[in-house]
N, C-alpha and C positions, 0 to 999 in steps of 0.2 A: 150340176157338177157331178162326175163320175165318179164312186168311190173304187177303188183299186183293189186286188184281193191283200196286199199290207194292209190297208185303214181298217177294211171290213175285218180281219184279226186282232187289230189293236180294240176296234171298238168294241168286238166281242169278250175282249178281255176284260177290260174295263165295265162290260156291263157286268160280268162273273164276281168280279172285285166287287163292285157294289153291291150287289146281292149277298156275298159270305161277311159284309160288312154289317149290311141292317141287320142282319137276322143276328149275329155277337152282341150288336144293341139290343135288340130282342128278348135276346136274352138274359143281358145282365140286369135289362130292366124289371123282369120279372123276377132278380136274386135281388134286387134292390144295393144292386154293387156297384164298383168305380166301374166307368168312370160315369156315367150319366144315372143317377138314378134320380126316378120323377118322382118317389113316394120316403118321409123324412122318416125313419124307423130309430126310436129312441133304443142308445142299450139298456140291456139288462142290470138293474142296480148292483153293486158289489156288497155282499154281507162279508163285513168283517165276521173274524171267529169270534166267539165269547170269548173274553179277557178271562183267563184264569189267576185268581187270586193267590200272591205268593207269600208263602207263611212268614208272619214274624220269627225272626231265630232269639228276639229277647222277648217275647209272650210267654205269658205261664198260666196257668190254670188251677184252680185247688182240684184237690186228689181225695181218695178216700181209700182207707189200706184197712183190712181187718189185724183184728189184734195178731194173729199167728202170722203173719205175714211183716209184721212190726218188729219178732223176736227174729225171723231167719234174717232179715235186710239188717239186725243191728242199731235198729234207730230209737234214741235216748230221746228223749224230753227233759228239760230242765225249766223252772219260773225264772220271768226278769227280774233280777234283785234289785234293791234299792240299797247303794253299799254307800256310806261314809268315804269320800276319795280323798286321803291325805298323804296320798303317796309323795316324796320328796323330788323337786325339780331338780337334775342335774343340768351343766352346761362347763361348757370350755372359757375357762378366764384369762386374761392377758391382763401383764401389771403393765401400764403409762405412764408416764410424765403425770404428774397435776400441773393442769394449764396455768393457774392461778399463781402458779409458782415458778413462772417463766417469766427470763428479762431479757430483753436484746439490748447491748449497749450500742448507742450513735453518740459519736460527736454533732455540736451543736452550730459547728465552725466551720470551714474549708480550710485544708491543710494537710500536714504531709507527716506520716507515722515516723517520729525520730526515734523515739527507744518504746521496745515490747516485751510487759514482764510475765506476761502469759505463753508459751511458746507450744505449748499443746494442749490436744483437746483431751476431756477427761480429767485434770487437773480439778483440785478440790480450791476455790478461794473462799476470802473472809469476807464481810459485809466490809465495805470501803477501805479492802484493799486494793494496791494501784496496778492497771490494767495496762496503761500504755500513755507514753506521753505522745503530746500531739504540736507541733509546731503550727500556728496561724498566724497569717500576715494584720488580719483584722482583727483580733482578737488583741497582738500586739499596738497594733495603734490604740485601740481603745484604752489600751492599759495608760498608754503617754497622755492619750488627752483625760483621763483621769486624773492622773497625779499634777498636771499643770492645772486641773480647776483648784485641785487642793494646797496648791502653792500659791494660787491668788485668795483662796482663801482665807489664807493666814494674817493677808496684810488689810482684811475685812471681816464682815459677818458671813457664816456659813450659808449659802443661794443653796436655790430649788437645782442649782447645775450639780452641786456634788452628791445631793440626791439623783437626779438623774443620771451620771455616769457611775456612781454605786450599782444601780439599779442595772445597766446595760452589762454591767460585766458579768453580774448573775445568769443574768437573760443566755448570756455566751455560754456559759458551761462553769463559769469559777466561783468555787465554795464562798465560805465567808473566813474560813481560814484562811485563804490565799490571799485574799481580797487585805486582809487584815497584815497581812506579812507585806503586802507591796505598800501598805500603806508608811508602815515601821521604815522599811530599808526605803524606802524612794526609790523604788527601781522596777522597772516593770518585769515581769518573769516573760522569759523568749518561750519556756514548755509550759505547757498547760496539762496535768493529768488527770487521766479518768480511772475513777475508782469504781467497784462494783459495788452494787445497790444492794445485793444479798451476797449471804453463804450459799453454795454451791457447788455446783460441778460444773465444767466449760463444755457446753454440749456441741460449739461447733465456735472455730475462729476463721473470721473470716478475711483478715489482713496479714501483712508480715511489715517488716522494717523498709519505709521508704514508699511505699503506698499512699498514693493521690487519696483522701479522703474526701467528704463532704457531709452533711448532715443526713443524705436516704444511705449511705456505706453502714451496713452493719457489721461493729469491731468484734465483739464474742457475743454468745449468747451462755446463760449461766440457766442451772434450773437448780430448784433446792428439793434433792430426795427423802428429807424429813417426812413428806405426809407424799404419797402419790395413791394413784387412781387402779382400781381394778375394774375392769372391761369383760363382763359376760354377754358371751351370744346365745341369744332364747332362740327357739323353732317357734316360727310364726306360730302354729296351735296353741302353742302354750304361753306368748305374751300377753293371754287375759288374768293367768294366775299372778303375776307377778307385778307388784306397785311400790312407791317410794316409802319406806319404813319399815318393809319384810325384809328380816333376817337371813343371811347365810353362811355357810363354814366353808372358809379358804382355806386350800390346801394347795401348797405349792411344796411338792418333796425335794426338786433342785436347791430351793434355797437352803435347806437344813431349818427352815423355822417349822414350829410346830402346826398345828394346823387351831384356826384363831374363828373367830367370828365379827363380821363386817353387818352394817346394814345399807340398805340400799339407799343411794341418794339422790338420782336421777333416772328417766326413763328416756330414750332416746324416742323421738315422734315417728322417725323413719325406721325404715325395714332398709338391710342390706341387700341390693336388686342383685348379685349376682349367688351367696348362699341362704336367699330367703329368711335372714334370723332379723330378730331384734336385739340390741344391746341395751344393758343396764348399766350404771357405773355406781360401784363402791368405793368411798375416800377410807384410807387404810395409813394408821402410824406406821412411820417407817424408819425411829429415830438410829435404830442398830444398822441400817444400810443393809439386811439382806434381802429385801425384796428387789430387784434392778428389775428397768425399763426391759420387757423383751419378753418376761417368765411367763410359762405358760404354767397351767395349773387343773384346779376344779373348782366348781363352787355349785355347793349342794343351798338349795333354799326350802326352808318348813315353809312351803306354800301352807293356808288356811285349809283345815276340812270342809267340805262341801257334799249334799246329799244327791247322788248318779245314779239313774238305771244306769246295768250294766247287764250283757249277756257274755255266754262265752266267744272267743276269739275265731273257733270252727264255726259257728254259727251262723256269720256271716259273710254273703255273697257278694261277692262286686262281680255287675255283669258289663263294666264297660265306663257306665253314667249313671252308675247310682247303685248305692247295698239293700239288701234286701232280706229279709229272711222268713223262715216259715211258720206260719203261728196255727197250733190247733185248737178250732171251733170248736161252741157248744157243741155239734154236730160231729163230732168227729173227726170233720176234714181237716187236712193239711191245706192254710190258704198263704201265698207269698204275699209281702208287706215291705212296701220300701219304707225303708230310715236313714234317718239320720244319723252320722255317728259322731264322736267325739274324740277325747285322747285314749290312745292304748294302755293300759295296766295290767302288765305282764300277761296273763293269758286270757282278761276279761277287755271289753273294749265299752267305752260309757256310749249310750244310745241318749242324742238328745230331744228325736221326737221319732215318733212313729211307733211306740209298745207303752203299754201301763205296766204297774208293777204286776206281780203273780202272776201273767201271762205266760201260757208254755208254746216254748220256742224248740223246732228241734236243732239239739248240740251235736248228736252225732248222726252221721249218715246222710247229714244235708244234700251232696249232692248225688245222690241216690233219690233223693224226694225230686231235687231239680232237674234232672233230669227227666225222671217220668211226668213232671210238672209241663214241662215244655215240650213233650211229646204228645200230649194229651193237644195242649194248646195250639198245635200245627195240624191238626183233625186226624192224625193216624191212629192207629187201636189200643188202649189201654187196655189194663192188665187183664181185663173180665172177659177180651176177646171180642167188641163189639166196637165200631166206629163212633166216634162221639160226634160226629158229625155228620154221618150217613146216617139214611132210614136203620130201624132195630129190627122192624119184623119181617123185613126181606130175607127169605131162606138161602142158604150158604148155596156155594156152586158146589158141584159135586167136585170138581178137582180141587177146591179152594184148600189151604194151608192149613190144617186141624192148630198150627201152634198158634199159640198168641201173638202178637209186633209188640208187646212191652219189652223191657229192660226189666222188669219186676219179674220175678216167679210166681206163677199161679196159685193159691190158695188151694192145698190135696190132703186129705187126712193122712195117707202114706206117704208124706215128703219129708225127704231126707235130705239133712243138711250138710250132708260131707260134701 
């Protein structure tokens, strides 16, 4: 077969083509690149950077300060005292009701309020006097089939029935005076009255004239303000000072009473979850009526004395999560020390662990110390001028900063402290 001069140009193209093709394989085989490479070339492993370590901002360090350098910065020393804490507990008192001395009246009966001698609330009554009559349907039957036992009694010996229908009318609500009046007239009484069980006040009525009753319907409730309750709120810290039979001085200026002395009669188990206190209650006479449910007041308690470290109130630090303060070693340094603290007293605060007594704390210029304390602690240059964390005998650069990176002033026989 003849090839044509077309074919013989195709095929020469074609061979062109494959020749600039091997030799791109050729190539990339010896780059050991896509797409064909014959040789498995592992990469280069990756070095992470070194992790640089970043400084605690609540680390602290002890320090060392020369005496001249103690008098420019102002910084006092004082020892932990060991003080007598008798300071007096104040709190806020509310007078209450005495529970003890509350009565809700019910009827015993179902029935309907026919006449009401109470008509409002706050009203003062007497021990058994009458509250309200009550009309009942069952209460009336039982009266008739009472006095029919005792009209077959007459014409026999007294039965276990006039005991028992005695008994039932009790059960009902009716005295033995009334009981005794239906017996006289022969008649059964249509009202039945309820009287109150104390002297009092009507602290709340819960009926009027014509009201469906039943025996859960609560008619008045009466309280008697001869003795009632004073109610102090403690701040959780200070509910360990105070227990049942420690003294305190009520003072309530609204009422016009003098100010009296109570002692404590209960401790409540619970704390109040939404202002954190605990409550006490003192039972307080109240036979003149000036102390009323509502009065607010004070009530001071002679908490017992008790033996407290105490430092001063500058002294110490709160850095967040915990106080801390500075104590100087045999050595002379300033080293930080967390504690514990306790209640406030006026400008000393009680420390309950972390100092012995005659330990010196600094009082003044603490956070002058704390600060260089915590500079110190993040490897920057303290006051001498040298890294506390870098090599010492590496010589300075020549451009390097002659001043110090403290917060402190340098130690110079010519320094002045203006």
């Amino acid at each position: 077969m003849t090839i044509g001069p077309r074919g013989r140009s195709a095929l020469a193209g074609a061979l062109i083509t494959a020749v600039v093709f091997a030799g791109f394989l050729v190539v990339q085989d010896r780059r050991a690149s896509w797409p064909f490479a014959t040789q498995h070339v592992e990469p280069a492993p990756t070095v992470p950077p070194p992790a640089v370590a970043q400084p605690n901002a609540n680390a602290r360090t002890e320090i060392e300060l020369a005496a001249a350098q103690l008098d420019v910065l102002g910084i006092q020393l004082e020892p932990v005292r060991l003080e007598s804490l008798s300071a007096p507990l104040r709190a806020v008192a509310t007078v209450v009701a005495d529970e003890s001395r509350i009565s809700h009246v019910h009827t015993r009966v179902a029935g309907w309020i026919e006449e009401l001698f109470v008509n409002t609330t706050g009203e003062n009554v007497r021990a058994g006097e009458r509250l309200a009559a009550v009309f009942s349907q069952e209460l009336y039957s039982s009266q008739l089939e009472y006095l029919a036992a005792l009209r077959q009694a007459q014409r026999g010996p007294d039965s276990a029935v006039i005991a028992a229908g005695r008994a039932r009318l009790r059960v009902l609500g009716m005295s033995e005076a009334e009981i005794s009046r239906i017996e006289k007239s022969q008649q059964p009484r249509r009202l039945v009255m309820l009287t109150s069980p104390r002297a009092g006040v009507v602290l709340r009525r819960g009926v009027s004239v014509g009201t469906a009753v039943d025996p859960s319907t609560e008619i008045v409730t009466i309280a008697d303000f001869s003795q009632v309750w004073v109610i102090a709120e403690i701040a959780e810290a200070d509910m360990p000072r105070v227990r049942p039979g420690l003294t305190a001085t009520l003072s309530f200026p609204g009422s016009g009473r003098a100010p009296f002395v109570a002692t404590v009669d209960f401790v409540y188990p619970a704390l109040s979850e939404g202002s954190r206190t605990g409550r006490v209650r003192l039972r307080v006479p109240n036979d003149d009526g000036q102390l009323r449910p509502g009065s607010y007041g004070t009530a001071e308690f002679a908490a017992a004395p008790r033996e407290v470290l105490t430092v001063a109130r500058d002294a110490v630090i709160y850095t967040g999560d915990a106080h801390l303060v500075f104590v100087r070693a045999a050595s002379g340094a300033f080293k930080p020390r967390d504690i514990k603290i306790g209640v406030r007293i006026g400008e000393r605060i009680e420390v309950t662990t972390g100092l012995a007594p005659d330990e010196q704390v600094v009082s003044s210029g603490v956070f002058l110390i704390d600060s260089e304390s915590r500079l110190r602690a993040s490897g920057s240059t303290g006051h001498s001028g040298h890294s506390t964390t870098g090599p010492r005998d590496a010589p300075p650069r020549a451009d390097a900063n002659p001043q110090p990176a403290s917060n402190l002033p340098a130690q110079h026989p010519n320094h002045d402290n203006r």
